[in-house]
N, C-alpha and C positions, 0 to 999 in steps of 0.2 A: 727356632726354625719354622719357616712356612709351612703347613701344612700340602700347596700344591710341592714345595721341593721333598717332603715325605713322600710323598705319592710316587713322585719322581724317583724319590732314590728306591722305591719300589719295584718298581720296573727291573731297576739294572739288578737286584738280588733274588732278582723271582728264583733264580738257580736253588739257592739256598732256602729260601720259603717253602720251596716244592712246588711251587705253582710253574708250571710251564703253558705258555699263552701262545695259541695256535694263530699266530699272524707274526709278521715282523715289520720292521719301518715303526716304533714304535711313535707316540702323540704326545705336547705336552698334554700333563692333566690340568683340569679341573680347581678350582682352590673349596677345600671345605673348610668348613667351623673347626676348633680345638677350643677347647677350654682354655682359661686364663692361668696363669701359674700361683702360685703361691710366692710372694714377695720375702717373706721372710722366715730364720728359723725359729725353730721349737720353744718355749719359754722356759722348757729343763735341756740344758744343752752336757755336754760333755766338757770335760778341762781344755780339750783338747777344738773342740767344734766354735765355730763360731756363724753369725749370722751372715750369710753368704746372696746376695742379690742374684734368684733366675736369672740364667744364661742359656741360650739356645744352642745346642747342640746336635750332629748328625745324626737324623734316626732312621736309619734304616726300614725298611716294609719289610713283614706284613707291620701295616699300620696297628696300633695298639689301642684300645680301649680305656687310656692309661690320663688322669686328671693329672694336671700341672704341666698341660705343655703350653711352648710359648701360644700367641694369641696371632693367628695369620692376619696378613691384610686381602681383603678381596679384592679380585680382580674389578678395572673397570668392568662397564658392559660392554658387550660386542657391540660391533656395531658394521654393518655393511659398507663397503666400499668400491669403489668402482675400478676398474682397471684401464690404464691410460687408453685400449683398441676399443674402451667399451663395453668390452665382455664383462659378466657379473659373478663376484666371486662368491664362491660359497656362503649361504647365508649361517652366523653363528648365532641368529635367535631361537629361543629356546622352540620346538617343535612344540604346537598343541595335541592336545590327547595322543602322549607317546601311550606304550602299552609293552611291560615285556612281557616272553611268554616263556616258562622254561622249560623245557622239553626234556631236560635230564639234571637232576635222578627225580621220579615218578614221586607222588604221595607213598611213605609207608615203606619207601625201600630200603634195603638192606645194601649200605657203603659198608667198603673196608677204607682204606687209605693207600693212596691218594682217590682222591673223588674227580670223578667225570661229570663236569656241569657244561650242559648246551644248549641254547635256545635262542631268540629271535625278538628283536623291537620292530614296531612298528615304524618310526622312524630312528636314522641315525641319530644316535646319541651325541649330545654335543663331545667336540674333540673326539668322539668316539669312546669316549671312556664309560665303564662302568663296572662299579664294585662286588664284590663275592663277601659274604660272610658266611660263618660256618660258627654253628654254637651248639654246645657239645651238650653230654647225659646232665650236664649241673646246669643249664643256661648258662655258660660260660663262652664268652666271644675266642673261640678256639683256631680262627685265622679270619685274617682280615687283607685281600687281597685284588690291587684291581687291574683291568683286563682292556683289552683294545679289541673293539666290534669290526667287523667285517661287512664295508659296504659305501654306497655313496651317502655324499649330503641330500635331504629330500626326498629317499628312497630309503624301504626297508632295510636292515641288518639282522646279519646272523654273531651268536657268540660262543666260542668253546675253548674249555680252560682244563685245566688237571690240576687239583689243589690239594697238595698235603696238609693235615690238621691234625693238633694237639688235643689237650683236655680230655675228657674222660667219656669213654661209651657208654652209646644210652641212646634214648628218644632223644632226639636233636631235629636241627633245622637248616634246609641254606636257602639264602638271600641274596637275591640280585637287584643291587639301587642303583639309580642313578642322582645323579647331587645337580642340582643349580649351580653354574658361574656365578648367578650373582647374591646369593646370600646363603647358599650353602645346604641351602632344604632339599629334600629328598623330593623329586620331581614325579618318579615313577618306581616301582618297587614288584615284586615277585617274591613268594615265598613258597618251600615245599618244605613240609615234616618227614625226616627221614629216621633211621637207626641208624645212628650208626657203631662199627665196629672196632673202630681204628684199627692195628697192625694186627699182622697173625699172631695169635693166640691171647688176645685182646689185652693186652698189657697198656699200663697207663702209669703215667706221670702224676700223682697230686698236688704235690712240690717241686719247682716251684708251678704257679699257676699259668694257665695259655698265654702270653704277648705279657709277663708280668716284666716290670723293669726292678733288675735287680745287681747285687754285688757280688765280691768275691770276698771272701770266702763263701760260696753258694749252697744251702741246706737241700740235700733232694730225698723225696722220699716215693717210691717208686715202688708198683705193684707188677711182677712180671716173675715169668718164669716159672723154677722148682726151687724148693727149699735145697739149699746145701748145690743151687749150681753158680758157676763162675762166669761173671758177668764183666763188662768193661762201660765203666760210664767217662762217655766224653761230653767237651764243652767243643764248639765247633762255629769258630767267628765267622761275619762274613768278608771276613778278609784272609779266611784260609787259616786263621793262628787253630791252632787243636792243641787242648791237652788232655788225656786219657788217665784212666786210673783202674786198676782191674781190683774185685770185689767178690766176696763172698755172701748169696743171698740167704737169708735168713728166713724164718715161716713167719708170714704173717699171720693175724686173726683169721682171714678170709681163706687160709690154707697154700694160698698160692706164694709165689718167691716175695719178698721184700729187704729194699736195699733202702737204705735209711742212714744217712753221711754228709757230712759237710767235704765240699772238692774246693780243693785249693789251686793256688798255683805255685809249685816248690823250685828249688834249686834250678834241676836240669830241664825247666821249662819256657818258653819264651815270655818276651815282657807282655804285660797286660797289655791288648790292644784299644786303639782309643774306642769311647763308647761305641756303641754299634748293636745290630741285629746279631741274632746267634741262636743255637742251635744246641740242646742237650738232648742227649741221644743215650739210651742204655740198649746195648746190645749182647750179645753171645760175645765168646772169646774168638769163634770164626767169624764173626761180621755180621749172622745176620741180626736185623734192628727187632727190639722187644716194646719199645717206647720212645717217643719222637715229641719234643715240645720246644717252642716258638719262645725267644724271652727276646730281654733288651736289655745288654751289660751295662752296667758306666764304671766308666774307668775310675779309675781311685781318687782322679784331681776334677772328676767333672763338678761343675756346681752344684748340680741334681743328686751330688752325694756328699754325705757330711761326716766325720768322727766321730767316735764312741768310744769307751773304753769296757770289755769284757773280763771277768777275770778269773783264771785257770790255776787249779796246782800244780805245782813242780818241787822236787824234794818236799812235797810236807805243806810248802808254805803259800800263801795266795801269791798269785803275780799277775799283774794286769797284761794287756792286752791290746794296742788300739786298731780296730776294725773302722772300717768304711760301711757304710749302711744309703739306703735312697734315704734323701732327706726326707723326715717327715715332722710334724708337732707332737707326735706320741714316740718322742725318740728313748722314754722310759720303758716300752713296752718293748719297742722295736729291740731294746738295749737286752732287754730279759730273754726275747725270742730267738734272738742269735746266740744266748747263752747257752739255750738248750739244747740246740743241736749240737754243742759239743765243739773240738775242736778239731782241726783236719787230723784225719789220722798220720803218722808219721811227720807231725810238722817238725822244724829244725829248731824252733823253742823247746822243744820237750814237754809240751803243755798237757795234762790230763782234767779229768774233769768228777768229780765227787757224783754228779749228779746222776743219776742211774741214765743209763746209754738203753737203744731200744733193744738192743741181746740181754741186757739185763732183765728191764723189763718184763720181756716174753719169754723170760725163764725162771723168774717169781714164785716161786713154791705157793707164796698168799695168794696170789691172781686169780680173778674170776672171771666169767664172760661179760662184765659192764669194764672188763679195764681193755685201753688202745694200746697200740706201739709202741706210744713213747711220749714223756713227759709236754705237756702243754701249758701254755698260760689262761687262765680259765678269762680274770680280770686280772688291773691295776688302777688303784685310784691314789689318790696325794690328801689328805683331808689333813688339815692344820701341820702339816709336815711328816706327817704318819703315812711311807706307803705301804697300804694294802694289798698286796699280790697274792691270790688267788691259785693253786694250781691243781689242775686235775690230779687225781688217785694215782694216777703209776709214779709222782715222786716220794709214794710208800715202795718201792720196789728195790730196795736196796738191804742189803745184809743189815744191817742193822745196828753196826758197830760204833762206838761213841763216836770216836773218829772221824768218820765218815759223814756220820752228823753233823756234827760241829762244821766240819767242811765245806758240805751241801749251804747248812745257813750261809755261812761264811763267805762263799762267790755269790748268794743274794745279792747275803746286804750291800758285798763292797760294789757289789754292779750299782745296784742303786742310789748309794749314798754318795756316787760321784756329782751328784747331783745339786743345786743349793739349795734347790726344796725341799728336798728330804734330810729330816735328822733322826728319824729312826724308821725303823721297817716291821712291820709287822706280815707274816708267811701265815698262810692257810691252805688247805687243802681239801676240796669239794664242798668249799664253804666253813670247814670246821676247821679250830686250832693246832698248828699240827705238833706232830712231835719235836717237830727240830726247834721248836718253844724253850728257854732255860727255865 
């Protein structure tokens, strides 16, 4: 898909972005650059996956900071034209020494969310369009969103917008660009360093990450609240589908609440909708919002998504699993990292999981202050058929039972040896050999 029809299909979802854009009569946009896709899959594929040819698909705004999208064509260049009485219509060449200036939010100030950004070009911006970005406490591109100026052609404009943003609080920044018609470069630009806060009582999303594009069954792990209160995390398309799931928060390390879960979609929920923009949301059981983050779904059958296979116990015995995942070349890792999280709670397989869950975890009798949440993949590498997987300290955090051991290696290896690269595995933990060793 085009990048100017991203832009486009921007506009119509600002509802669901949080951006609300103080003019209406909206303009087409602009065409920008997008990266090139990636042609082919992974060279360790799944039973199940196969090599699938990029297809462009609808992407919803906020636009994403996301590699592999299809490759736009540029617009020709403008070009002026005449009007049959004579009269000369508005010039689309690019304005010399435009200049934006942003008038809100100040150096150094303190946002909550949504953000009030306002300010003024020197000339109209071509189409009138131009972009907001918002990069949160991580340098992370935490909303990407663009806006329709207020004004004539050849005369100055004014612009103001309200933009909701994800990612995490901190020193951050927002940016107002303007992009070229004709090859996509940023013409003119504005920056101001702000803090920001995001929601009351600064709750944040870590999992998944701002505008990341991702699947279902979806991994969240989410800093908000009090320990031991009751939370509801929904998914929330932009086409209206919602599915909710109410939750129990846990203490994180940092003291404050932590909900850490893989959300499904079960029985009595609607079908996946096709890919699209969307909205995870953790909230109170009355409504109000704790954390607010921007992603991008793909439906089960898009081509930007591929098969895998995970695999869970049920009575005792391994059983596999096959998940959808964003296609990637590290569909080895990608294969490991959805393991970890587990698998939806209450799914209709009956699936459980050997490998310590973050309640476990953070109730460790061993634990000390260098261990996190919840299990990690430190590395993976394949060296002559041998994979090497790596995993941080807390998959010491389990009882300790032969059993269970056994278990734990067990959905390893069978995750990875679906593989044809791999004919055996080898498990470590913080670099050392670990116990689940025979």
């Amino acid at each position: 898909m085009s990048t100017w029809k991203r832009w486009s299909i921007a506009v119509v979802s600002a509802a669901l972005c949080g951006c609300t854009v103080l003019r209406a009569n909206p303009t087409p946009l602009p065409w920008l650059p997008t990266e090139a896709p990636l042609t082919s899959a992974a060279p360790q594929s799944a039973p199940t996956a196969t090599a699938t040819p990029w297809a462009a698909s609808a992407t919803p705004a906020p636009a994403t900071a996301i590699a592999q999208m299809p490759t736009a064509t540029p617009t020709a260049p403008p070009r002026e034209t005449a009007t049959p009485d004579h009269a000369q219509a508005p010039s689309t060449a690019l304005p010399s020494g435009q200049v934006i200036a942003l008038e809100v939010p100040t150096a150094g100030q303190v946002i909550d969310n949504p953000i009030m950004v306002r300010g003024r070009t020197q000339h109209y911006p071509f189409e009138g369009t131009l972009v907001i970005r918002v990069y949160d406490g991580r340098d992370q591109l935490s909303a990407e969103v663009p806006i329709l100026a207020e004004g004539e052609y050849g005369k100055a404009a004014t612009f103001a917008a309200s933009i909701t943003y994800g990612g995490i609080p901190g020193p951050g920044r927002v940016e107002i660009l303007e992009f070229s018609p004709r090859d996509g470069s940023v013409t003119a630009s504005a920056v101001q360093s702000v803090i920001l806060t995001g929601l009351p009582g600064g709750g944040y999303l870590e999992v998944p990450e701002p505008l990341a594009t991702a699947t279902f069954p979806l991994g969240i792990l989410a800093h908000v609240g009090i320990p031991g209160q009751q939370v509801r995390a929904s998914v929330i398309w932009a086409d209206g589908t919602r599915t909710s799931s109410a939750h129990t928060l846990l203490q994180g390390t940092d003291g404050r609440g932590l909900l850490a879960v893989s959300l499904g979609l079960g029985p009595s929920d609607p079908p996946h909708p096709p890919t699209q923009e969307a909205v995870v949301e953790i909230a109170t059981l009355e409504g109000s919002p704790l954390a607010w983050q921007p992603v991008r779904l793909l439906h089960p059958q898009d081509p930007a998504a591929m098969a895998t296979n995970v695999f869970w116990i049920r009575d005792g015995k391994i059983i596999s699993e096959t998940v959808r995942i964003p296609r990637t070349q590290a569909i080895g890792r990608a294969s490991l990292e959805r393991l970890l999280w587990g698998p939806v709670p209450g799914n209709v397989g009956g699936f459980t999981s050997a490998i310590p869950s973050p309640a476990q975890v953070l109730s460790y009798p061993g634990r000390d202050n260098s261990w996190g949440e919840r299990v990690v993949l430190r590395r993976l590498a394949i060296v002559n058929g041998v994979a090497q997987a790596d995993f941080s300290i807390e998959l010491n955090g389990h009882s300790g039972g032969a059993e269970q051991v056994v278990q734990i290696r067990q959905q390893i290896e069978a995750t990875l040896r679906q593989f044809r690269t791999v004919s055996d595995v080898l498990i470590t933990i913080n670099g050392q050999p670990a116990l689940l060793e025979p």
